[in-house]
C-alpha positions as CSV (number, residue, x, y, z in Angstrom):
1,X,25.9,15.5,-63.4
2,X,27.8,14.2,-66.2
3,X,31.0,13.9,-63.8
4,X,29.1,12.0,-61.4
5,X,27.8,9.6,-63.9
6,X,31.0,9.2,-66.2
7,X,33.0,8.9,-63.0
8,X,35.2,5.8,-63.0
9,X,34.8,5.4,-66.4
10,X,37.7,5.6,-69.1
11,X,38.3,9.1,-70.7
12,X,36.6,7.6,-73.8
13,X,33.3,6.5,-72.0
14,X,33.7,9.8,-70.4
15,X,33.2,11.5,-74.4
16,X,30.8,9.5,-75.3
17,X,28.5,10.2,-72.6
18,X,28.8,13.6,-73.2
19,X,28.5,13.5,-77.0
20,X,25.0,11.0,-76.2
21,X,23.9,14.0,-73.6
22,X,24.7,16.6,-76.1
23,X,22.6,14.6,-79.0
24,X,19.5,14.3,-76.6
25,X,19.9,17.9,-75.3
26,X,20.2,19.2,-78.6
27,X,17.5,17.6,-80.8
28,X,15.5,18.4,-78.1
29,X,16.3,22.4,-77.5
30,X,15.9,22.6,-81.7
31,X,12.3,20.2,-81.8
32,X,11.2,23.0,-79.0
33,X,12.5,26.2,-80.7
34,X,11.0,25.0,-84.1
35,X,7.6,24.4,-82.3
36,X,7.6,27.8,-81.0
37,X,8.4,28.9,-84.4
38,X,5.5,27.1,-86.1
39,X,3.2,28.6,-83.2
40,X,4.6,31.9,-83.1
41,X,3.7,32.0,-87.3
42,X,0.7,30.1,-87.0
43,X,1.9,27.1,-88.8
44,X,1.4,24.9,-85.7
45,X,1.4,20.9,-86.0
46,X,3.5,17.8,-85.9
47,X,2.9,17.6,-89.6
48,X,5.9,19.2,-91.4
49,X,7.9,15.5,-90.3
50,X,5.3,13.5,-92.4
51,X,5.7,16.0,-95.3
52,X,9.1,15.7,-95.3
53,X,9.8,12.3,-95.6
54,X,6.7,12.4,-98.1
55,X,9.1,15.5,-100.4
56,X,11.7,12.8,-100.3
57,X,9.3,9.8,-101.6
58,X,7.5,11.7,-104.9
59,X,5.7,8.4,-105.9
60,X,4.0,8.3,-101.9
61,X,4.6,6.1,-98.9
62,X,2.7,3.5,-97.8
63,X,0.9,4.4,-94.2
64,X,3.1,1.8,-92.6
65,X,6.5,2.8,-94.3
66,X,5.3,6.4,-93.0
67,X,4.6,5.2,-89.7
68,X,7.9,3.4,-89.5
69,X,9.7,6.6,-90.9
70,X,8.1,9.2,-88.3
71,X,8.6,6.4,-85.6
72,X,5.1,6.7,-84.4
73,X,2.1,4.2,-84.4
74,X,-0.3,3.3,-86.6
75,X,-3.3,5.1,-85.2
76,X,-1.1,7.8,-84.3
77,X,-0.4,8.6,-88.2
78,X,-3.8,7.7,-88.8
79,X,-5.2,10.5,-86.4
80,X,-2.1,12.9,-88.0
81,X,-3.1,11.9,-91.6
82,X,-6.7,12.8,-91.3
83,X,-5.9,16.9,-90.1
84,X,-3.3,16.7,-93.0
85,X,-5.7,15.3,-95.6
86,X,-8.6,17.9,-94.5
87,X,-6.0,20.4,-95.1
88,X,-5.4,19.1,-98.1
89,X,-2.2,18.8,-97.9
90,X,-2.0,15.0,-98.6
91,X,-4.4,12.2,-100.1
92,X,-4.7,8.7,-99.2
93,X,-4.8,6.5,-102.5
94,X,-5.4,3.0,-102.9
95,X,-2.5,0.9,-103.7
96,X,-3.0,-1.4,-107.1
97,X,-2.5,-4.4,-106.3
98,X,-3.4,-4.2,-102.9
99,X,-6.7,-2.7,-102.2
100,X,-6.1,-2.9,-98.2
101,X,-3.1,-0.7,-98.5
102,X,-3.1,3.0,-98.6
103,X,-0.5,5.4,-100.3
104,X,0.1,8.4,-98.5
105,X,0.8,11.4,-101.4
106,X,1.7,14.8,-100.9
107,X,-0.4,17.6,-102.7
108,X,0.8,21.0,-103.8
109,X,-0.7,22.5,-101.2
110,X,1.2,20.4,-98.7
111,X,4.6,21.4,-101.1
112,X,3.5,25.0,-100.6
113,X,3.2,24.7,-96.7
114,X,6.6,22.7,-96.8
115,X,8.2,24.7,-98.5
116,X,7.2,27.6,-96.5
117,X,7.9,25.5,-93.4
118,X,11.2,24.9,-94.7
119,X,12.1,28.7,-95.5
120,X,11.5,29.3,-92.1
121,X,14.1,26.0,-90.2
122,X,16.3,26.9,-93.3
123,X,17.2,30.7,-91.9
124,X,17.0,28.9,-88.2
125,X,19.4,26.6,-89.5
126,X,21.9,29.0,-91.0
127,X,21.7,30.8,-87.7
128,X,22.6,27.9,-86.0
129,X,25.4,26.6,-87.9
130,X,27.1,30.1,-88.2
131,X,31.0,30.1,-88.1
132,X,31.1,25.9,-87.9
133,X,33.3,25.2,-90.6
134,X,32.3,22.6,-93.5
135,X,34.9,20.4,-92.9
136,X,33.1,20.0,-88.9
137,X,29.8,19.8,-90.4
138,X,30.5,16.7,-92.5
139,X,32.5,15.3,-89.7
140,X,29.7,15.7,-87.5
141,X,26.9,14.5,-90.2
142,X,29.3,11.3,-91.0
143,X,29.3,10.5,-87.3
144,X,25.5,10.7,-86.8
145,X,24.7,8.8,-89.8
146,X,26.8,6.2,-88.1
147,X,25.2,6.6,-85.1
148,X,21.6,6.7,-86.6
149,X,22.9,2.8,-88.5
150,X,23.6,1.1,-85.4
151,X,20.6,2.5,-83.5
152,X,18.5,0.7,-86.4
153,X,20.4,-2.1,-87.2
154,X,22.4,-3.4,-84.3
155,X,20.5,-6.2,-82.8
156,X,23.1,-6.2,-79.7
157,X,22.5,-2.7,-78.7
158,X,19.4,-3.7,-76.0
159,X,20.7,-7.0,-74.7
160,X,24.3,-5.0,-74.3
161,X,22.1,-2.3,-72.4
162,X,20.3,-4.9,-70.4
163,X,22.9,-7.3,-69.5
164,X,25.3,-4.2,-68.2
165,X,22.4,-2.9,-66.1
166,X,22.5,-6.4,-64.3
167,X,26.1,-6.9,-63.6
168,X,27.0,-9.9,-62.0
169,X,27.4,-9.8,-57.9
170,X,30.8,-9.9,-57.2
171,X,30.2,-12.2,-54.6
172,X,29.0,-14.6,-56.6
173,X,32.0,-14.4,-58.8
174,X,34.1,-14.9,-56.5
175,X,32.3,-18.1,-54.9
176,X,32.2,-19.9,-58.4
177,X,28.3,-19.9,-58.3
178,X,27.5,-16.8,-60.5
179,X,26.2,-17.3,-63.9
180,X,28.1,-19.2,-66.2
């Protein structure tokens, strides 16, 4: 497949297709495996996201920068945020200032079930990442934080997408009454 579709393409077009493929393939083969993990231990739920980027904010996240964060919409957290609160593993607090907005705080008991989370991706993750050196782990990492930038801050990436999916007829071109 990937020969088919890189064909005709320069070598470097070639690699980047296969590194994009590789991305996709891989975050998904990992976000599968971890599910079955979380199953297999009972610890089932597309919670531990949210309580990560909540270990990483201490002071809470606003519903919306949560939302924006797990890439989700707002009812969707909403829905996600009510099992986790009835878990207690998060509150919902009223912001001062602004009564309409919410901030979204993680509880000890959703540290504890983190943390336990996290014990369990952390010896998945070492198994993974057995025999890669460090020096081709920061490579990589440096590489996907690029990656991850331009995905969220370059404006041309859709109308680059778009305007290659509608090349313009070569017959037209050639006639002088394509686009201009």
């Amino acid at each position: 497949m990937l020969n088919l579709l890189s064909a005709g393409s320069s070598p470097r077009q070639a690699l980047q297709l296969k590194i994009a493929f590789a991305i996709t393939q891989t975050a998904r083969r990992w976000q599968s495996l971890f599910a079955d993990a979380r199953r297999t231990s009972g610890k089932g739920g597309a919670w531990i996201s949210a309580l990560y980027f909540l270990e990483t904010s201490p002071k809470g996240l606003t519903q919306t920068e949560l939302a924006k964060r797990l890439q989700i919409s707002g009812p969707s957290l909403t829905r996600q945020l009510d099992k986790l609160e009835a878990l207690g593993l998060v509150s919902r607090r009223r912001m001062l200032g602004d009564g309409r907005a919410r901030l979204i705080v993680m509880e000890q008991a959703g540290r504890e079930a983190l943390l336990e989370m996290d014990i369990m991706a952390s010896a998945m993750r070492d198994r993974l990442f057995e025999g890669i050196s460090e020096a081709d782990l920061d490579a990589t990492q440096r590489v996907l934080d690029t990656l991850s930038a331009r995905l969220v801050t370059d404006p041309g990436l859709l109308s680059a997408a778009l305007s290659a999916s509608h090349p313009e007829p070569e017959a037209l071109r050639a006639t002088g009454t394509g686009r201009r």
